[in-house]
C-alpha positions as CSV (number, residue, x, y, z in Angstrom):
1,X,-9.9,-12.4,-16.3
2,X,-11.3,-9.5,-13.9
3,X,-8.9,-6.3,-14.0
4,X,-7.0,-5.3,-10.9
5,X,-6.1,-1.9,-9.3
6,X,-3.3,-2.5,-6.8
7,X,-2.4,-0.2,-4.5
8,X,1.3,-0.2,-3.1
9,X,3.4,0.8,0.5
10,X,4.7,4.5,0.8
11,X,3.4,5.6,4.6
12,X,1.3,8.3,4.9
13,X,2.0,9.9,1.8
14,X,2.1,7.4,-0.3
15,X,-2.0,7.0,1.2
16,X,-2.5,10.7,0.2
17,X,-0.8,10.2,-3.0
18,X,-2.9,7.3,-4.1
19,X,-6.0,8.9,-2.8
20,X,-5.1,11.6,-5.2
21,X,-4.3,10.2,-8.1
22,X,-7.2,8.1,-8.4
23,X,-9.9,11.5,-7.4
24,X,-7.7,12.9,-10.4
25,X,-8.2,10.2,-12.3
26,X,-12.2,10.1,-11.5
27,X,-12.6,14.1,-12.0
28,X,-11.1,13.9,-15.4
29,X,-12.8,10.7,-16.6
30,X,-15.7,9.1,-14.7
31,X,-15.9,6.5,-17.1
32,X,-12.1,5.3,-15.9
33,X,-13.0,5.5,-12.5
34,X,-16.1,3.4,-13.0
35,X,-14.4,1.0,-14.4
36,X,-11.5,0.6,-12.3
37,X,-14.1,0.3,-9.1
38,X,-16.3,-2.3,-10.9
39,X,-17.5,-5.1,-8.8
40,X,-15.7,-7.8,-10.5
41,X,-12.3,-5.8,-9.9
42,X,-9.3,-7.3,-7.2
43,X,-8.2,-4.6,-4.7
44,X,-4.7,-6.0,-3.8
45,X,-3.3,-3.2,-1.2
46,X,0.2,-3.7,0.9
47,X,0.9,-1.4,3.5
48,X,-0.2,2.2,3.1
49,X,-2.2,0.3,-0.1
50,X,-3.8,-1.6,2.4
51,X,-5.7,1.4,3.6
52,X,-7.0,2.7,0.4
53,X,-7.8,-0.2,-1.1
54,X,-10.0,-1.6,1.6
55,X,-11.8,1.8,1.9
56,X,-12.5,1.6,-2.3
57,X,-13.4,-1.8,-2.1
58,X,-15.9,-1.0,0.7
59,X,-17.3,1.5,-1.4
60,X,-16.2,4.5,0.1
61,X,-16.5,7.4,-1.9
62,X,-13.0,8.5,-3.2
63,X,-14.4,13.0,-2.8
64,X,-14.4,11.3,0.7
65,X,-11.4,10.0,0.9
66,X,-9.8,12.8,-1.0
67,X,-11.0,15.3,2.0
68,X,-9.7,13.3,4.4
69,X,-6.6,13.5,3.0
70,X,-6.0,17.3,2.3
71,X,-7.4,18.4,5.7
72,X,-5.5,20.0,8.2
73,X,-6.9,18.2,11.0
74,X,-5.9,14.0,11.6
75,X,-5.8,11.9,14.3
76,X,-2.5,9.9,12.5
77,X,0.6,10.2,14.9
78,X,3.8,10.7,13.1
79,X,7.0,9.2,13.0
80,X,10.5,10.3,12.8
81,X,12.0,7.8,9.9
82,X,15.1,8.4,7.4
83,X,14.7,6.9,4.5
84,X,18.2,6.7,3.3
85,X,19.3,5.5,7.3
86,X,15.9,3.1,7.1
87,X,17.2,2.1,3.8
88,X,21.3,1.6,5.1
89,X,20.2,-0.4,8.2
90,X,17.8,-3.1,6.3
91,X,20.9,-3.5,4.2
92,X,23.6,-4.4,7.0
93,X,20.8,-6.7,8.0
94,X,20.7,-8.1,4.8
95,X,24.5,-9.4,4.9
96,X,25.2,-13.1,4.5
97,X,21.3,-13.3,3.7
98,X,20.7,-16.6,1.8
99,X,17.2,-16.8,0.8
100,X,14.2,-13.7,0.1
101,X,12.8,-15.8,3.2
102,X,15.7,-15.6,5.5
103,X,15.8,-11.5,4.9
104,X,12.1,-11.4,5.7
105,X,12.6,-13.5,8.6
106,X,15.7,-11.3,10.0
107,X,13.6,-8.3,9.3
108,X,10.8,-9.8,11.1
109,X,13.1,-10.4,14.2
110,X,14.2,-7.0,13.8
111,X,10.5,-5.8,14.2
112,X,9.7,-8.1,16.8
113,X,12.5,-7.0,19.3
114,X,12.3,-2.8,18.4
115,X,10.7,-0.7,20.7
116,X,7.6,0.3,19.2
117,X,4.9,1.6,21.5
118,X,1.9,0.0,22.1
119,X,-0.1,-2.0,20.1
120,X,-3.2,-1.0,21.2
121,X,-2.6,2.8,20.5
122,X,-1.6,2.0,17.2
123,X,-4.7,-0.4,16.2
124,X,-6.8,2.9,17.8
125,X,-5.3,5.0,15.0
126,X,-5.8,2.7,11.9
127,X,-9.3,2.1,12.8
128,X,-9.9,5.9,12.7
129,X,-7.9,6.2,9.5
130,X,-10.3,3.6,8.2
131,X,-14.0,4.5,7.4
132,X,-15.3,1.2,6.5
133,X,-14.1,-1.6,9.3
134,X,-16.0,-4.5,7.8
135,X,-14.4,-6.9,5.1
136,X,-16.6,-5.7,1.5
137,X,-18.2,-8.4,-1.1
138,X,-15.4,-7.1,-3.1
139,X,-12.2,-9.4,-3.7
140,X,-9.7,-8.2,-1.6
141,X,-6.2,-8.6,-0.4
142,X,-4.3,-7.1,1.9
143,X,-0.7,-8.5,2.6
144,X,1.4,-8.8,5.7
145,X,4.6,-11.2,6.5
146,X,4.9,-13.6,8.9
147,X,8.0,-12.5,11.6
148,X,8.9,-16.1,12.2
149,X,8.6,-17.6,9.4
150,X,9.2,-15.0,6.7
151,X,6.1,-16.4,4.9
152,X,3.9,-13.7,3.0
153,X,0.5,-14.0,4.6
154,X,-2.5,-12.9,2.5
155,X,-6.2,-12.0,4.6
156,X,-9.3,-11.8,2.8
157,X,-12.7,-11.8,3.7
158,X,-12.8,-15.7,4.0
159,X,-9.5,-15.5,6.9
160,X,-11.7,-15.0,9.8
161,X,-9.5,-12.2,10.5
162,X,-10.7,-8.9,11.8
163,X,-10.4,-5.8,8.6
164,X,-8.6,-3.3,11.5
165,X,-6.1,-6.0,12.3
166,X,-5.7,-6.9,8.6
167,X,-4.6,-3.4,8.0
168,X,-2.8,-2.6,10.9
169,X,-0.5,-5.6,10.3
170,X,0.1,-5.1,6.4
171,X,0.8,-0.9,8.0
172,X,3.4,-2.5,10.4
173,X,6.6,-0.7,9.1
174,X,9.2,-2.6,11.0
175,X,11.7,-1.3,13.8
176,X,8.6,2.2,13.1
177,X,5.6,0.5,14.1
178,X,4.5,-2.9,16.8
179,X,4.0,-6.2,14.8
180,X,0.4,-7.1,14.9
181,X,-0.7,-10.6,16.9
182,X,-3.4,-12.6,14.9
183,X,-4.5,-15.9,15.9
184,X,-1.0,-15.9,18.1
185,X,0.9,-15.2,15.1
186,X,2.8,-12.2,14.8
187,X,2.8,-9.6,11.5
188,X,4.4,-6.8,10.0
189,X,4.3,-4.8,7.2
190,X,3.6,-6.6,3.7
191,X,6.3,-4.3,2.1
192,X,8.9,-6.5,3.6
193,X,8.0,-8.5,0.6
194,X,7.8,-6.2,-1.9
195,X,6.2,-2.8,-2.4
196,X,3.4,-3.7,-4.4
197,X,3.3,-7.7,-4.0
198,X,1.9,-7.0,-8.0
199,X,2.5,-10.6,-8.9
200,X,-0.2,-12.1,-6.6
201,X,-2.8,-11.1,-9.2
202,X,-0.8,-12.6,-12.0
203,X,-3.3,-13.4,-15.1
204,X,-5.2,-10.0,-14.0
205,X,-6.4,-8.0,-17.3
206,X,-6.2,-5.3,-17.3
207,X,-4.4,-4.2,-14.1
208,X,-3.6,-0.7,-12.7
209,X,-0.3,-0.2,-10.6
210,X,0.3,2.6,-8.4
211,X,3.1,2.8,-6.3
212,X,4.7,5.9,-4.4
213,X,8.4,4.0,-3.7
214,X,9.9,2.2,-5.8
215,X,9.4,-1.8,-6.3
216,X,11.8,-3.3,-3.8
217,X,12.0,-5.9,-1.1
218,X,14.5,-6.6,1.6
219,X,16.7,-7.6,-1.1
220,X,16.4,-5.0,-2.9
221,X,14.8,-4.0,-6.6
222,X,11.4,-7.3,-6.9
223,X,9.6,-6.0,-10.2
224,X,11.3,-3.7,-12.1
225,X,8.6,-1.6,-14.8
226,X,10.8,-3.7,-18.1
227,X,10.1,-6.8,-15.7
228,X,6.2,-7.2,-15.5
229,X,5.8,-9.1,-18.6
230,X,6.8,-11.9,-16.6
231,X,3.9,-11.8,-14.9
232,X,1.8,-12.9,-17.2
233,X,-0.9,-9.7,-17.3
234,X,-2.2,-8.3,-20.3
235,X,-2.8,-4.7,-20.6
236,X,-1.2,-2.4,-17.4
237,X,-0.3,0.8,-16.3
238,X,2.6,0.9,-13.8
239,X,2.2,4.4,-12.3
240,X,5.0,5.6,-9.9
241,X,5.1,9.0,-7.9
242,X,6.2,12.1,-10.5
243,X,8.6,14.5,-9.5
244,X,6.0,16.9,-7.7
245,X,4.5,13.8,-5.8
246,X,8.2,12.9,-4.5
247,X,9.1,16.8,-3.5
248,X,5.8,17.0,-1.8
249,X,6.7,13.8,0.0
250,X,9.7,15.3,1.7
251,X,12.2,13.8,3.4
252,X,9.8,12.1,6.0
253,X,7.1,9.9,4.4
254,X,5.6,9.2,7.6
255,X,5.0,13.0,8.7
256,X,1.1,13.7,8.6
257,X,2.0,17.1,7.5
258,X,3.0,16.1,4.3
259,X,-0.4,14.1,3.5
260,X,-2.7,17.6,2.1
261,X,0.2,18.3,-0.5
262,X,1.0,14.7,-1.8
263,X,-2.5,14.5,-2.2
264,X,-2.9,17.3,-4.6
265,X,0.5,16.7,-6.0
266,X,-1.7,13.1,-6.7
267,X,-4.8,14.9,-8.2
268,X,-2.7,16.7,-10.9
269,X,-1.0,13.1,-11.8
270,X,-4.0,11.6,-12.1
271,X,-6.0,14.2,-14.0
272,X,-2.2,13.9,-16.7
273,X,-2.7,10.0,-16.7
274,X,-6.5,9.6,-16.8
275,X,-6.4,9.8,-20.8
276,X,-3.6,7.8,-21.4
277,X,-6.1,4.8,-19.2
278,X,-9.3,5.2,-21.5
279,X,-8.2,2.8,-24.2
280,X,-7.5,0.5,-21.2
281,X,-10.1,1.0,-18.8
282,X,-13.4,2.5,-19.7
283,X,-13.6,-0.3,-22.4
């Protein structure tokens, strides 16, 4: 099976910090890098994911996206968001919850009926972040939850779904950011699920895993590190942010502020974990 490099939710720096880590992990081993990027690979992003994943898979250069990361200047609007309030209010939704697809659907109502802005003005921000807007050759996957329903939805290049609107719903934090309309359905953000969604490319070989926060859904902890054995993939790296990555991250992950230092807090993770991946990936 084709190897996989999936890319996981953490708002904007968890996009710098993923940007970061894989320019690290290119500077200090090209061969890697080359191999990670390799046609045949599955980008699977969710969320902030979403973002880098369809700009690597487009082809990108990651210097570029680096840059983009660490400079002052950005045209991303902030949002004020507590992540241990964000965190207590998805659990008093959560009460009496039956079913994963119950939570998703009460956090989709949640989404549906917050005050968010306008959806316009937030598509007009992802398609700046995003410096390829077309759907790649390369297979991938960019998630996003149905509000109604619950139901994880999964766009490709075969959906006949717009790349901008792709990301912009799978970037739809709920109760943060509007739900995106496709084809009359309404979206939010593919972490709803789970962080990294890692077991859609189940079978994958060998697969890279980076994620920011840690693996959990509306119900709390999905795919725990001791857990991905169960998934059936052969040789991995899970990869979560190091203690520099998290401090640079502050309290606010949402803050475009934050973005230039998570990115080089990134760089240096990648540049440490770059020789522990050859045996794995330059193969």
């Amino acid at each position: 099976m084709p190897g996989a490099l999936v890319l996981s939710g953490g708002g904007l720096a968890g996009i710098a910090w993923e940007v970061g880590v894989l320019a690290g992990i290119a500077e200090q081993s090209a061969a890697v890098f080359a191999t990670l990027t390799r046609p045949e690979t599955t980008y699977l992003g969710t969320s902030a994911g979403s973002a880098v994943a369809s700009q690597l898979a487009g082809g990108t250069p990651i210097e570029q996206l680096y840059a983009q990361q660490v400079a002052e200047e950005t045209a991303e609007l902030g949002a004020e968001i507590d992540v241990v309030a964000f965190g207590e209010q998805m659990t008093k939704l959560m009460e009496g919850v039956a079913s994963p697809q119950e939570a998703r659907r009460r956090v989709g109502a949640f989404a549906r009926a917050a005050d968010t802005g306008s959806a316009s003005a937030r598509r007009t921000v992802i398609e700046a972040r995003l410096t390829v807007r077309e759907w790649p050759d390369r297979r991938l996957l960019i998630t996003a939850v149905d509000t109604d329903t619950g139901e994880l939805r999964i766009f490709d290049r075969d959906s006949g779904v717009d790349l901008v609107d792709a990301v912009s719903a799978s970037c739809a934090v709920p109760g943060i950011w509007p739900t995106v309309e496709i084809d009359g359905r309404h979206y939010t953000d593919g972490g709803v699920r789970s962080t990294s969604n890692v077991d859609l490319i189940a079978g994958s070989d060998p697969v890279l895993v980076l994620t920011p926060a840690p693996e959990i859904g509306p119900l709390g902890p999905t795919i725990a590190p001791e857990q991905i054995d169960a998934i059936g993939i052969g040789a991995r790296t899970l990869v979560f942010a190091d203690e520099a990555a998290l401090t640079a991250f502050g309290s606010n992950p949402l803050d475009p502020g934050v973005r230039p230092e998570a990115a080089r807090a990134g760089r240096a993770q990648g540049r440490r974990l770059a020789p522990e991946l050859l045996g794995i990936w330059a193969s």
